[in-house]
C-alpha positions in Angstrom: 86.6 94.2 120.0 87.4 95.9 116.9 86.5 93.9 113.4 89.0 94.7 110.6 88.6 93.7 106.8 91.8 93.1 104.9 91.6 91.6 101.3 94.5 90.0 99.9 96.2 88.3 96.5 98.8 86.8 99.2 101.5 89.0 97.5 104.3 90.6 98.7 102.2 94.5 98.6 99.4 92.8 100.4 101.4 90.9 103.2 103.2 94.3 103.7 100.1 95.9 104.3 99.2 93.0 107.0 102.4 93.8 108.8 101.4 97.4 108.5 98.1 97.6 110.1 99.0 94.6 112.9 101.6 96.9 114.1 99.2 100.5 113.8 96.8 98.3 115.8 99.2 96.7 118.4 97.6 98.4 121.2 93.9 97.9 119.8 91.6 93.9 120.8 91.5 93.0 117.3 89.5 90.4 115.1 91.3 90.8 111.5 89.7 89.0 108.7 91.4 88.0 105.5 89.3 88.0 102.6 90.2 86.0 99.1 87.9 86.1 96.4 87.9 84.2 93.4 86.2 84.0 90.1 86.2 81.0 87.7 87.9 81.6 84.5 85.0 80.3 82.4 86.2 82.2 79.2 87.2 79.5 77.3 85.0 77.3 77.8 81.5 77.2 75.9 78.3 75.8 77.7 78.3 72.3 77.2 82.2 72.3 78.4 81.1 74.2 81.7 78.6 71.4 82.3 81.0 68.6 81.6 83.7 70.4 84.1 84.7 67.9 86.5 84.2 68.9 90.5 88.1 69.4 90.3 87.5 72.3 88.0 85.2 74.0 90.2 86.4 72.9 93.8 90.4 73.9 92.9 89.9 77.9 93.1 88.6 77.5 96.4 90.7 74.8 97.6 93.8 76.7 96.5 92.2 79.9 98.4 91.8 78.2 101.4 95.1 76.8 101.5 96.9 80.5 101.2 94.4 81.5 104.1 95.7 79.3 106.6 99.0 79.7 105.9 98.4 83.4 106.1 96.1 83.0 109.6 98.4 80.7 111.1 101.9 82.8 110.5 100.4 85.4 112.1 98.6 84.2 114.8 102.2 82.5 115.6 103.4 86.1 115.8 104.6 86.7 119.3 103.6 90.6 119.4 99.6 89.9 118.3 98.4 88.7 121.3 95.4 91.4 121.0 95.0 90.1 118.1 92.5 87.4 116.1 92.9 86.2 113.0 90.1 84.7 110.5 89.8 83.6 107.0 87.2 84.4 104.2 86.7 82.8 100.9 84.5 83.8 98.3 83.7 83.0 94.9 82.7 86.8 94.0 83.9 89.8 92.4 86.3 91.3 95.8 83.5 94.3 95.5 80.8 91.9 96.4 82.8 90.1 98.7 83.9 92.9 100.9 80.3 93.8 100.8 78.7 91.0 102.0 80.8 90.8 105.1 80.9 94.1 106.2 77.3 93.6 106.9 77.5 89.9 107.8 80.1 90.4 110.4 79.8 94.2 111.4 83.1 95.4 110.2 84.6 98.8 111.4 87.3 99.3 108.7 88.3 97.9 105.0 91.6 98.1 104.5 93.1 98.0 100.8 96.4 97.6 99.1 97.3 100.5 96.8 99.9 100.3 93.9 102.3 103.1 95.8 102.2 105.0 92.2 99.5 107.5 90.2 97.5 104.2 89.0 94.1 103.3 91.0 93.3 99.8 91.0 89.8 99.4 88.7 88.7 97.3 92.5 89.7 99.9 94.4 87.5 102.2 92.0 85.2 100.4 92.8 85.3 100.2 96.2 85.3 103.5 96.7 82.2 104.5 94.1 79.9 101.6 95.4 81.0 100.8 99.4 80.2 103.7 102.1 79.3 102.3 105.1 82.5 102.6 107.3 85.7 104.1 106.6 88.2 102.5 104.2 91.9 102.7 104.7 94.4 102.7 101.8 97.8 101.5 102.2 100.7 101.9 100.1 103.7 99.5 99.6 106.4 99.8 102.1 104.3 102.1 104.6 105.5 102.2 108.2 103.8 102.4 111.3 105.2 104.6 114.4 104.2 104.5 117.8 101.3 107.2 117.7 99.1 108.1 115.0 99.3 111.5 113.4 95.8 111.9 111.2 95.3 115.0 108.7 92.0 115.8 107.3 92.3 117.6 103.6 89.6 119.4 102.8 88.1 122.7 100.6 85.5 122.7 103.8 83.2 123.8 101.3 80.6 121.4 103.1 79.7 120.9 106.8 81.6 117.5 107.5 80.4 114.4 108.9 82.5 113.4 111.4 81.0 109.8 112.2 83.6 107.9 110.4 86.5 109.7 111.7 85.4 109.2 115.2 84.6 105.5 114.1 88.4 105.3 112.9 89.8 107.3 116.1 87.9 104.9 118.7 89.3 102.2 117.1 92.3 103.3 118.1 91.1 104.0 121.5 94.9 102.6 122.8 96.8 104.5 120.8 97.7 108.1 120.9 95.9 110.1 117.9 97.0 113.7 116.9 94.7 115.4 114.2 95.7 118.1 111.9 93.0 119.8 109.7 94.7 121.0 105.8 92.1 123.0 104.9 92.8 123.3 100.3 92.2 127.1 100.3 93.7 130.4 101.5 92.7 131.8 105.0 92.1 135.0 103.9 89.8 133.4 100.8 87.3 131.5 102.9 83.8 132.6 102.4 81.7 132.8 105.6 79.9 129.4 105.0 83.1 128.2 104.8 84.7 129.5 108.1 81.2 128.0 110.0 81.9 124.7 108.7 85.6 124.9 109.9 84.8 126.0 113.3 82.1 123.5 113.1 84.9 120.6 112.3 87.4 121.9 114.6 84.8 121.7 117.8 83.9 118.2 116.8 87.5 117.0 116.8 88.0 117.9 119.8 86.3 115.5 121.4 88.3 112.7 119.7 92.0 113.8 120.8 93.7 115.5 123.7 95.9 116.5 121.8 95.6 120.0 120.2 93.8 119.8 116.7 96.6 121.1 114.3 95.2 123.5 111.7 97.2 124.7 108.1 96.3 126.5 105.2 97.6 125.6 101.6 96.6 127.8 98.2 96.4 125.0 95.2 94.9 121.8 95.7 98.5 120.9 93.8 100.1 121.6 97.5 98.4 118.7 98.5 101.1 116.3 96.9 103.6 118.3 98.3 102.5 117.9 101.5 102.0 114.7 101.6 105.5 113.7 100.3 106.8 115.6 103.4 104.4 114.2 105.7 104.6 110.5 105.2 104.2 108.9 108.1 100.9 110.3 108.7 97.5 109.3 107.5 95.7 111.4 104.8 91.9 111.8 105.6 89.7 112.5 102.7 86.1 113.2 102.5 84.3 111.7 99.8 81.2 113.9 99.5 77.7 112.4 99.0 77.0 111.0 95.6 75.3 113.3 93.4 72.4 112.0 90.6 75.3 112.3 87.9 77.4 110.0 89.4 75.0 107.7 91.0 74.4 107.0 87.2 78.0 106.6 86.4 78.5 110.1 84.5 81.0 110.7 86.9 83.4 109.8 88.9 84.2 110.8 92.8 86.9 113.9 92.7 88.4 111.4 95.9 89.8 109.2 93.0 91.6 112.1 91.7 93.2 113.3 94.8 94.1 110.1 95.3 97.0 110.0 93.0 98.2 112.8 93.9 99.1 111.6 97.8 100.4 107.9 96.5 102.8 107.4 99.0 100.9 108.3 101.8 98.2 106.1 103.7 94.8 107.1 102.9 91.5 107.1 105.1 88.6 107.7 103.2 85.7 109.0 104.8 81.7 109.1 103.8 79.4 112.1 104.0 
């Protein structure tokens, strides 16, 4: 039984995204958990006004949290077409970063799934999300994204590094039910690849084929630019990038992952983000 993480605001993007991944996982014994976090808006109130806060004060956010959870839980377990499917709700009064972190270890989650804004803006949560939380593979989804009957997964990559492959095979067996084709975009020019390089593709491309039976696809493309491109022509597959292991720099903050970057520039696609 796979365990699936999906935060939501209950709006309209995230309840889209819902539909979306009930429908990639039709196939797939599910256990979906909805996750609502909350914080208290405390910023107007000094310290003696927080004390004299009645219980209704602090009990309402979770209350009102709650409330949107079963509705959410109970519309679609109702759903005639999730019968693989369980459905479980999570508040928290927490930042969503320490929420979703918290129950990925409490409950032994598989995947995060997050809602992306469908334009070149990243979420400051999904930042960080992405910076802080690598322990299984996170899947972005943009508004209005549609799911077809098989999954068609492309790996981007400079395969400057030897890539870990746990996380992909993690996201592939989840969808154990479900056809998977793989296609590797490798961001350089064949004829540029150094010989470190080409090891690490051929190193990729015998490790994927253990996770398909289909035939890995493999493509070359010059500017890392092309990568928009591509994915604007490719949307109904999922984008696979790998987010390399933090370096000092940006364990410190200095920096920033180059994922968040490439991010932006594949908005309309959904993303699977990977962890060395």
């Amino acid at each position: 039984m796979k365990k699936i993480l999906i935060p939501t605001d209950f709006s309209q993007n995230s309840c889209q995204t819902v539909d979306y991944i009930t429908r990639l996982f039709k196939n797939e014994n599910c256990e979906f958990y909805f996750l609502n976090t909350y914080v208290y808006e405390a910023s107007d109130l000094n310290a003696i006004e927080m004390l004299q806060a009645d219980d209704d004060w602090f009990e309402k956010p979770k209350a009102d949290s709650l409330e949107q959870l079963g509705k959410l839980v109970s519309h679609y377990t109702l759903q005639p077409n999730n019968q693989r499917h369980s459905f479980y709700a999570i508040s928290e009064g927490v930042s969503l970063e320490e929420g979703i972190k918290k129950n990925i270890d409490k409950i032994g989650i598989d995947m995060v799934v997050l809602t992306s804004m469908g334009s070149n803006s990243i979420k400051p949560s999904t930042k960080d999300i992405l910076e802080k939380i690598r322990s299984c593979p996170i899947l972005i989804v943009p508004p209005h994204a549609t799911a077809s009957n098989g999954i068609n997964l492309t790996i981007a990559t400079d395969i400057q590094e030897k890539i870990n492959t746990s996380e992909i095979e993690q996201f592939i067996k989840t969808l154990e039910n479900t056809n998977t084709e793989i296609n590797v975009l490798v961001l350089k020019e064949q004829n540029t690849l150094s010989t470190k390089a080409k090891d690490n593709l051929e190193n990729l491309l015998e490790k994927l084929k253990h996770f398909s039976n289909n035939t890995i696809g493999l493509e070359f493309v010059k500017p890392t630019c092309r990568l928009s491109e591509y994915a604007v022509s490719h949307t109904n597959e999922i984008m696979c990038l790998v987010d390399k292991k933090p370096d000092l720099f940006r364990k410190i903050g200095l920096v920033k992952s180059k994922i968040l970057s490439k991010l932006k520039k594949i908005n309309t696609s959904t993303v699977l983000t990977v962890h060395q």
